[in-house]
C-alpha positions in Angstrom: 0.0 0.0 0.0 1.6 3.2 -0.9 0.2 6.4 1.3 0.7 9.9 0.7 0.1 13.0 1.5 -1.0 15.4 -1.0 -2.7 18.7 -2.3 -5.7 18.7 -4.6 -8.6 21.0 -5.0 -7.2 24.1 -2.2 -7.1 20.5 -0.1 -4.4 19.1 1.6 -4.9 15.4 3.3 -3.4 12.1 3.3 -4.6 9.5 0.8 -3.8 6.0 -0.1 -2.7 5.5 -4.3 -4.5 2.5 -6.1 -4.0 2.5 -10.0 -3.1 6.3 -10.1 -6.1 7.4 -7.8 -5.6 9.1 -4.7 -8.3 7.7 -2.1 -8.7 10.3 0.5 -8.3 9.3 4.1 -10.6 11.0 6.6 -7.4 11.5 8.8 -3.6 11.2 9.2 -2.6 7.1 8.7 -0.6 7.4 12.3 -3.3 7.6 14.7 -5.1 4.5 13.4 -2.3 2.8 13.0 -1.4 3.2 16.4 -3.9 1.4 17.9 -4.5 -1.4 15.3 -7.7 0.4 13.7 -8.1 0.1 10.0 -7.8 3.0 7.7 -10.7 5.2 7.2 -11.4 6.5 3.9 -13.6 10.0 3.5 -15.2 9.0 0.0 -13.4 11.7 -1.9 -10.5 10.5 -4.7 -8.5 12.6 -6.9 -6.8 11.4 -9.9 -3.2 10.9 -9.0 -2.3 13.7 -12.5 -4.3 16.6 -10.7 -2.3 16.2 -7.5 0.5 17.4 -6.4 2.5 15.1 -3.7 3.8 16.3 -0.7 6.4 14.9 2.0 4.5 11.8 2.3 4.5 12.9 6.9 5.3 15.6 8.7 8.2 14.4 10.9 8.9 15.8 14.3 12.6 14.8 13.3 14.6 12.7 11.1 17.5 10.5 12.8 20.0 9.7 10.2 23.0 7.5 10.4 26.4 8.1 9.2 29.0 6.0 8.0 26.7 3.3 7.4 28.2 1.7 4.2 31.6 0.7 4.5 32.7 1.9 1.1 30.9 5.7 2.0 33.6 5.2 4.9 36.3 4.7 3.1 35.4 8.0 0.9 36.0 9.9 3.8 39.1 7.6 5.1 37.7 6.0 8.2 36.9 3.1 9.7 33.1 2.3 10.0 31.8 3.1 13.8 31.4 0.2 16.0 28.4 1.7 17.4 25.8 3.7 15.5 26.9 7.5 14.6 23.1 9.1 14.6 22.8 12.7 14.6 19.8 14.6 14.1 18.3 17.1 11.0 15.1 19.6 12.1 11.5 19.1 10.6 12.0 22.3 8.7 14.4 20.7 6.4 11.7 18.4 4.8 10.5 19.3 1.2 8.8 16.7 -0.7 9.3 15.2 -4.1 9.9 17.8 -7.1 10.1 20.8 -4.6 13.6 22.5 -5.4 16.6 22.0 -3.0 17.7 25.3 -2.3 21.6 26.0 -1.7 22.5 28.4 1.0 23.7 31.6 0.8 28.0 31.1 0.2 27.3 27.3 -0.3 31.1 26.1 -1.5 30.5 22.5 -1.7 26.4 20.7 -1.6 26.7 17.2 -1.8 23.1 14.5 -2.5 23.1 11.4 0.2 20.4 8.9 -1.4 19.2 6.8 1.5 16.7 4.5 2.4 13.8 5.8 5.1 12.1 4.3 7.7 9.3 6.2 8.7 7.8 5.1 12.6 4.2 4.2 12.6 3.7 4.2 16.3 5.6 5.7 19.6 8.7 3.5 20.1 10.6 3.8 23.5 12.8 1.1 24.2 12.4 -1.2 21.7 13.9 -4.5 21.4 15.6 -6.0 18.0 12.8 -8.6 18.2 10.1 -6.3 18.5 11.5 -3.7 16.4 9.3 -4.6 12.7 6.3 -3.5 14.6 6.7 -0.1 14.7 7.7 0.1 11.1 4.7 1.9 9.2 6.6 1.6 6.1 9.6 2.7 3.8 10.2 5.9 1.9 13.4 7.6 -0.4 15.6 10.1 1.5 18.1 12.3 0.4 20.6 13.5 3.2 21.9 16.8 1.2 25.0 18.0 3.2 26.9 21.5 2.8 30.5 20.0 2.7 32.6 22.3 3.6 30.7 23.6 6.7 30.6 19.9 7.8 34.5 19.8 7.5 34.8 23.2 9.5 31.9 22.5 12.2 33.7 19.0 13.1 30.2 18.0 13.7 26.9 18.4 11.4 23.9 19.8 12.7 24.4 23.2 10.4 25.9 21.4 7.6 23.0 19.1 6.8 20.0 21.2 8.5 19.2 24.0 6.5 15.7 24.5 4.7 14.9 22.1 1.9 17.6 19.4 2.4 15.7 16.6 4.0 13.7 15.6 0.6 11.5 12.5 1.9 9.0 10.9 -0.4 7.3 10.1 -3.1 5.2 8.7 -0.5 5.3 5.3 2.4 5.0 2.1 0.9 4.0 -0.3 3.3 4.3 -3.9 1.7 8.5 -3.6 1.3 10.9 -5.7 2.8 13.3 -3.1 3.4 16.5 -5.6 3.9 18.1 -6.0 0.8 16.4 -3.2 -1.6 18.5 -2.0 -4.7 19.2 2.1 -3.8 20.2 4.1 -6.2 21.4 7.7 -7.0 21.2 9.7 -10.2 22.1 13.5 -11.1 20.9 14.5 -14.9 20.5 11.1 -15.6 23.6 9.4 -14.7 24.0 6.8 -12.4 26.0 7.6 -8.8 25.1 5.7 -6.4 24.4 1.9 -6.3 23.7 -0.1 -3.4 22.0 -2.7 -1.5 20.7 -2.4 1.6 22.0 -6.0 2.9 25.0 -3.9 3.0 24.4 -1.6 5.7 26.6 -1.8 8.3 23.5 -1.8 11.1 20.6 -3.2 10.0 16.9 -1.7 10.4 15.9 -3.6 13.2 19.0 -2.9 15.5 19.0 0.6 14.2 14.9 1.1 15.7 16.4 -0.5 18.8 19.4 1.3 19.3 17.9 5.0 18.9 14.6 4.1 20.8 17.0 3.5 23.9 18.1 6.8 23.5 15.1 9.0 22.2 11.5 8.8 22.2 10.5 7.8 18.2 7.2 9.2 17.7 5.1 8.5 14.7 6.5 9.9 11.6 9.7 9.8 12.4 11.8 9.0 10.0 15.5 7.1 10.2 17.7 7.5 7.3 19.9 5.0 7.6 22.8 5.6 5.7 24.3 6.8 2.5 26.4 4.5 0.2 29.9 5.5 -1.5 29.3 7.8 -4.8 28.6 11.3 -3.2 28.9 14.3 -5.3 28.2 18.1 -5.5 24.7 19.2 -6.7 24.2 22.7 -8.7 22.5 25.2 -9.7 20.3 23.5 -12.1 20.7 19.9 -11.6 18.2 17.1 -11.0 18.8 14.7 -8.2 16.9 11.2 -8.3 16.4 8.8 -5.9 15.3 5.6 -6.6 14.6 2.6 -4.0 13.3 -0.6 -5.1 9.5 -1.6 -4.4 9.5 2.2 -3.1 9.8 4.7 -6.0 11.9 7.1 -6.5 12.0 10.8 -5.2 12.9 13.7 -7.8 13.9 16.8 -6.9 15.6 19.9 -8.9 18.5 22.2 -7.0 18.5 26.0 -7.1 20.7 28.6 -6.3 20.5 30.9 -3.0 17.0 32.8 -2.6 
């Protein structure tokens, strides 16, 4: 089942997509969800052409992981962590697919990050590795953009990676993807950058849930970005960056200059 969130009509709502129709749901999918209760449709649908998709939930942060393919380790020569190495990016960085990533004013250096996205269907708090599938609500494309050269100088990356527009999520949540072993892939203009599998991740999904639940509250709609594979590369003014998860879609978004 693939869920989004979209705008149609002055209208702004969730909806589920079944052969290019949006089905409107009478509220967000989380609150259901939650509690076990079955989706609720309003009766309203929207052809999927006279919508315009939106970050497919409103996160109240992402957690992203770095350093979690051994070869994007090695681009940076190190050594992947023996723990987890989380850090956060702010709800304000979200944009949704085909809205523009917007470089910063004296950007030097803005690199794309495809990643794979685990979005959190219910409030996780201490959550085991065996329990950890059941707070999955399902899996959506992320792109981790990162100002390079304020992430060299700041020795740590909360500025570098959490300006406006560079958490792109979408093109919405599928639900029904084992997210294990999922070809991820990068492109800008076209061409092929990235290429991974998520079987190569150097923590996996479920000990990843586990791991940051022990240290923050996950509500739902968070989102985890686990982890970028080797092939980063500076985005300009004017490029197209795609990224493209299998069983999941793939999430589109142009880069403009300063504003």
């Amino acid at each position: 089942m693939r869920i989004a969130r979209f705008s149609a009509r002055g209208q702004t709502g969730y909806g589920v997509i079944r052969n290019d129709v949006i089905h409107s749901l009478g509220s967000d999918p989380f609150s259901g969800w939650e509690t076990g209760t079955e989706l609720k449709f309003d009766g309203r649908t929207y052809p999927l052409s006279e919508t315009r998709l939106l970050a497919p939930c409103l996160p109240s942060k992402l957690v992203c992981l770095g350093l979690n393919y051994r070869p994007h380790a090695r681009e940076f020569d190190q050594a992947p962590p023996s723990s987890p190495l989380i850090f956060l990016k702010p709800s304000t960085a979200v944009i949704g697919p085909e809205s523009p990533i917007i470089l910063p004013h004296n950007w030097k250096r803005v690199d794309y990050e495809g990643e794979l996205g685990i979005v959190i269907g219910k409030t996780a708090r201490h959550v085991t590795e065996e329990k950890a599938r059941e707070y999955i609500l399902g899996c959506t494309c992320t792109n981790d953009v990162t100002e390079r050269q304020i992430q060299k100088e700041d020795g740590q990356w909360t500025r570098a990676k959490g300006f406006d527009t560079f958490a792109p999520i979408g093109p919405w949540i599928e639900t029904e993807v084992e997210p294990d072993d999922l070809v991820l892939e990068t492109y800008l203009n076209g061409e092929l950058r990235q290429s991974a599998r998520t079987s190569e991740l150097v923590f996996g999904i479920s000990s990843l849930i586990s791991f940051i639940s022990g240290i923050m509250t996950l509500l739902p709609g968070d989102i985890i970005a686990t982890g970028t594979p080797a092939g980063i590369a500076p985005m300009r003014p004017g490029d197209t960056v795609e990224v493209k998860i299998e069983g999941i879609g793939s999430l589109r978004n142009p880069v403009k200059g300063p504003v």
